[in-house]
ZAMARGU-4260 file (C-alpha; in steps of 0.2 Angstrom, whole numbers, plus 5000, padded with zeros to 4 digits):
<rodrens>
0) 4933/4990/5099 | 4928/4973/5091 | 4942/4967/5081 | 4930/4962/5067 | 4927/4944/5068
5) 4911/4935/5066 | 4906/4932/5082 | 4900/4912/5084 | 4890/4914/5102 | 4888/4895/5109
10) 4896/4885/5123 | 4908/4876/5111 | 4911/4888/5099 | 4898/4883/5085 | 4877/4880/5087
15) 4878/4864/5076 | 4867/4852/5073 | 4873/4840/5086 | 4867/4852/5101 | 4853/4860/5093
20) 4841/4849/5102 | 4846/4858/5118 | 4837/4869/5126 | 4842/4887/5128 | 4847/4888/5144
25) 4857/4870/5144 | 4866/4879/5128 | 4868/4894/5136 | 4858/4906/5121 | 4842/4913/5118
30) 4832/4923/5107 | 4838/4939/5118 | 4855/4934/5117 | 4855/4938/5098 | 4863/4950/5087
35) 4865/4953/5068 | 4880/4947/5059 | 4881/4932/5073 | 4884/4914/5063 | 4877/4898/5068
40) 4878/4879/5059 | 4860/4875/5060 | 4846/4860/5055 | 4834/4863/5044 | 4818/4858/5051
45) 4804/4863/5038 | 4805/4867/5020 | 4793/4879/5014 | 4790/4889/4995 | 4797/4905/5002
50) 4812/4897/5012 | 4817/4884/5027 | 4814/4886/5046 | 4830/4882/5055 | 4835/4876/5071
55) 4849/4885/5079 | 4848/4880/5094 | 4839/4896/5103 | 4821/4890/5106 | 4813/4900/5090
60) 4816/4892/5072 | 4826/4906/5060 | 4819/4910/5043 | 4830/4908/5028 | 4823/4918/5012
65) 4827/4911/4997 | 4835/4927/4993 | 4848/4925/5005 | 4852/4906/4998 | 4868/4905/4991
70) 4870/4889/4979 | 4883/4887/4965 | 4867/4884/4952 | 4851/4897/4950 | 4839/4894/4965
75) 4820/4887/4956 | 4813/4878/4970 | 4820/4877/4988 | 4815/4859/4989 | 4829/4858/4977
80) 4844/4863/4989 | 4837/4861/5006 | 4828/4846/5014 | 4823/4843/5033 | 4836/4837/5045
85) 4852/4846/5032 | 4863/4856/5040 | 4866/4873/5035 | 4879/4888/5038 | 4869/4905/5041
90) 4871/4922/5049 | 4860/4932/5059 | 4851/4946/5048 | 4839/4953/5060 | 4830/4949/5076
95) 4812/4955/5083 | 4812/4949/5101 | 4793/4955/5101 | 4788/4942/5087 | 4799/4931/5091
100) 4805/4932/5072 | 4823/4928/5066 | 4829/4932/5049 | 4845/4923/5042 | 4858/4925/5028
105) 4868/4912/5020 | 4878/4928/5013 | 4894/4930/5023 | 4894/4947/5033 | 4909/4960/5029
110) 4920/4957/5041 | 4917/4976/5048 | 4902/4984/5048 | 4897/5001/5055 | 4894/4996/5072
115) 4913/4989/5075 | 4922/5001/5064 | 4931/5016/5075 | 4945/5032/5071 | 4959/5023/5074
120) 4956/5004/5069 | 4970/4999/5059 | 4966/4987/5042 | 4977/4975/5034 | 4978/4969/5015
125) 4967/4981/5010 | 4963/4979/4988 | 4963/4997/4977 | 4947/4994/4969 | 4947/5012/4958
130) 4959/5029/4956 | 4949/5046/4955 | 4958/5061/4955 | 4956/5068/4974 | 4965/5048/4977
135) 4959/5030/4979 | 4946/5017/4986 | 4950/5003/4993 | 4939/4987/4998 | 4943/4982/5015
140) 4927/4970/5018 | 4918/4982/5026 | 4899/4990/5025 | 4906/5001/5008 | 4923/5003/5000
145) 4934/5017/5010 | 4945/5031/5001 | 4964/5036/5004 | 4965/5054/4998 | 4983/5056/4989
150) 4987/5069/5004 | 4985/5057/5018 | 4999/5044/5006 | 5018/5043/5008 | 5026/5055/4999
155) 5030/5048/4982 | 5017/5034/4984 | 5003/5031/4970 | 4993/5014/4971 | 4988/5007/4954
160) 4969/4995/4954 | 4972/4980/4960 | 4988/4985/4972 | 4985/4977/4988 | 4991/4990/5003
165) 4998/4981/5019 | 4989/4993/5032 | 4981/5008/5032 | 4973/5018/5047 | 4953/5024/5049
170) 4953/5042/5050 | 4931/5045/5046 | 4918/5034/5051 | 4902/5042/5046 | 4887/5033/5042
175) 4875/5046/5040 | 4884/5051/5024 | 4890/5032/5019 | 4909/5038/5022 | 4923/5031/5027
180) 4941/5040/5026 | 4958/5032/5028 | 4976/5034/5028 | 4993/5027/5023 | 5002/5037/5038
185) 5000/5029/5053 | 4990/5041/5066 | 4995/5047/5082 | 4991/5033/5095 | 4978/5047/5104
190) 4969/5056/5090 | 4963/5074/5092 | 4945/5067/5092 | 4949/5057/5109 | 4956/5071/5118
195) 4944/5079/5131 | 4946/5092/5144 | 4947/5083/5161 | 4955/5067/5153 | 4970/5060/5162
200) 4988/5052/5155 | 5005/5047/5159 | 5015/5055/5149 | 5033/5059/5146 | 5043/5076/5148
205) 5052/5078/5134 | 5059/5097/5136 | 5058/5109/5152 | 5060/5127/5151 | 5059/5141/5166
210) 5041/5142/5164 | 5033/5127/5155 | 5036/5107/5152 | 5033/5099/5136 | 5025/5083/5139
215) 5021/5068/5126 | 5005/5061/5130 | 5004/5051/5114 | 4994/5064/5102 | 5000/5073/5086
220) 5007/5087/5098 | 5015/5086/5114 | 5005/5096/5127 | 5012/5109/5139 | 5012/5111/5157
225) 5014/5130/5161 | 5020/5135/5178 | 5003/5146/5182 | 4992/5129/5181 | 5002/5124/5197
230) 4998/5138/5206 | 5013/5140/5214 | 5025/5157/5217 | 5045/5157/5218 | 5046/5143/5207
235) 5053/5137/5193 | 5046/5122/5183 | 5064/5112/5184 | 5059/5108/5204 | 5042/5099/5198
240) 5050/5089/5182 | 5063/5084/5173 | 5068/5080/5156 | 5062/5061/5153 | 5052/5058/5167
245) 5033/5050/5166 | 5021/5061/5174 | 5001/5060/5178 | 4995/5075/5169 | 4977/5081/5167
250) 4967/5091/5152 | 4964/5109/5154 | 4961/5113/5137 | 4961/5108/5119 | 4960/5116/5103
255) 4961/5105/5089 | 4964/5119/5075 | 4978/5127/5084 | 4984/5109/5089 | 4988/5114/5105
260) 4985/5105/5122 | 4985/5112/5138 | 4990/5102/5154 | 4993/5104/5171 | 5001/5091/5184
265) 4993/5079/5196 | 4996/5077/5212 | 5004/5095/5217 | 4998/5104/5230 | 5004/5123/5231
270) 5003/5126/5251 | 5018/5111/5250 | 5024/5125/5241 | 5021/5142/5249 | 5037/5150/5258
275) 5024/5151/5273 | 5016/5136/5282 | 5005/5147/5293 | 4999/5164/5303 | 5017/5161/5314
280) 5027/5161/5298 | 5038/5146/5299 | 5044/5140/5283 | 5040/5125/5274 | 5049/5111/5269
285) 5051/5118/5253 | 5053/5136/5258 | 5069/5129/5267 | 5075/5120/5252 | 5070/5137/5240
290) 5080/5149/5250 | 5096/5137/5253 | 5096/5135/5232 | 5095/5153/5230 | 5109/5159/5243
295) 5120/5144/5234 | 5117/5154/5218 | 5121/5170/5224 | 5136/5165/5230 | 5141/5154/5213
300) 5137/5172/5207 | 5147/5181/5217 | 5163/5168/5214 | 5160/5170/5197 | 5161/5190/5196
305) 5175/5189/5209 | 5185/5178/5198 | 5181/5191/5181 | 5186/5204/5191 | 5204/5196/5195
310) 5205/5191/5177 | 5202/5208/5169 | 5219/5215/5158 | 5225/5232/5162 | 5216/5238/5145
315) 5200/5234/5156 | 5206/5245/5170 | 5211/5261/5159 | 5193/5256/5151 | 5185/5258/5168
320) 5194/5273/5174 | 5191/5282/5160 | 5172/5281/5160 | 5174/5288/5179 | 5182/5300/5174
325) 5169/5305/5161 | 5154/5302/5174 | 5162/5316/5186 | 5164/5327/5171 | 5144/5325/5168
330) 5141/5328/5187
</rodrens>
């Protein structure tokens, strides 16, 4: 993503007058090398009704209009600002590569434009500009003014015109409709829009369960990895992950409106898994490993009842006895 600056495209950081009679290639530009909002320090070479031809420094003279002048006093006559050999700060407006035709602007390009502006870009020292009812606009030097709906503000928070806001997130970048939404609470870092079945993260375990992981991958909601994506039988999700650990986790599916991620693990393979490695039946690694855990939990739960049984009172016995007594009545 373009962080918004003009972007001034020669050797030394400015095509000034000094290296505008290089040639192209000793400079290093070229009438293909050019885009729009692009600014140059150039020399007017020839001074015509309709504007100047400048030099800068490409091989083709730009055209300034005298529309796109800008002069502290009314522009009458062009001969009146400009005369051959001045220098001169423009911008690149457009550029035709097949008539060799460069338009320039003295006016400053916004700082954004459409092409550079994404969900996510985060502006600073942004101006409220006008209130409506639904919330605000506010000028950011961009290609129109962008609106904070109340909803997407701080709790409690109600800019006045004028109010300058010290950053604010883009949520809607739609030129098509000449929109642009923003908010006052900062986004999660990976945005709905940004989430794509297949993708792949590091994320974080936050929480494990018998059955599932929660995994924070940076989104609004942490996604889940369920046992059944791995595949694997006679497990349980605490032998893959543990709470706080980074995993590589891979999109299975997304569902925006029910803010739910699906993900599965990278990296594990069920056969390292099965209780059988083969046709002659010798257990894996992990099979090993399964059944000595589970023989160690049967006898921790055998100790256990043992050690309620030695504990129970003699009201526990009569308890017991009775209700013996009562099932060879019903036989």
């Amino acid at each position: 993503m373009s962080d918004g600056n003009l972007t001034t495209p020669t050797t030394n950081g400015t095509a000034s007058a000094e290296n505008s009679g290089h040639s192209p290639a000793s400079s290093g530009l070229s009438l293909d090398t050019l885009k729009p909002r692009m600014a140059f320090t150039g020399r007017v070479t020839r001074v015509e009704l309709g504007g100047v031809f400048v030099d800068i420094g490409v091989g083709v003279d730009g055209f300034l209009h005298i529309s796109q002048i800008v002069s502290d006093k009314p522009v009458l006559r062009v001969a009146d600002i400009f005369r051959p050999n001045d220098k001169v700060q423009v911008y690149v407006l457009r550029v035709n590569t097949k008539n060799k035709r460069i338009d320039l602007t003295m006016h400053k390009p916004p700082t954004y434009d459409w092409s550079n502006l994404e969900v996510g870009t985060k502006l600073s020292g942004v101006r409220v500009v006008s209130i409506e009812s639904f919330g605000v606009f506010v000028d950011f030097d961009g290609p129109k003014h962008g609106l904070i709906p109340f909803n997407l503000m701080p709790k409690g928070t109600r800019p006045k015109v004028g109010d300058c806001i010290d950053d604010v997130w883009v949520v809607e970048v739609d030129e098509s409709k000449r929109r642009i939404g923003l908010t006052m609470i900062e986004p999660p870092a990976l945005p709905w829009e940004k989430i794509k079945k297949g993708n792949r993260y590091v994320g974080k375990v936050t929480r494990v369960e018998r059955n599932v992981a929660y995994v924070d991958i940076g989104a609004e909601r942490e996604g889940l990895v369920r046992l059944a994506s791995l595949n694997v039988a006679y497990a349980d999700m605490h032998t893959f992950v543990t709470e706080g650990e980074e995993v590589n986790v891979r999109v299975l599916k997304v569902d925006p409106h029910k803010r739910q991620i699906d993900l599965t693990l990278e990296g594990v393979k069920a056969e390292d898994y099965a209780l059988s490695s083969g046709p002659d039946e010798h257990l894996s690694p992990f099979a090993v490993a399964l059944q000595r855990a589970q023989r160690l939990k049967r006898a921790q739960m055998a100790a256990a009842t043992s050690q309620a049984a030695q504990k129970a009172t003699p009201q526990d016995e009569l308890l017991e006895r009775a209700l013996q007594q009562m099932q060879k009545k019903d036989n």
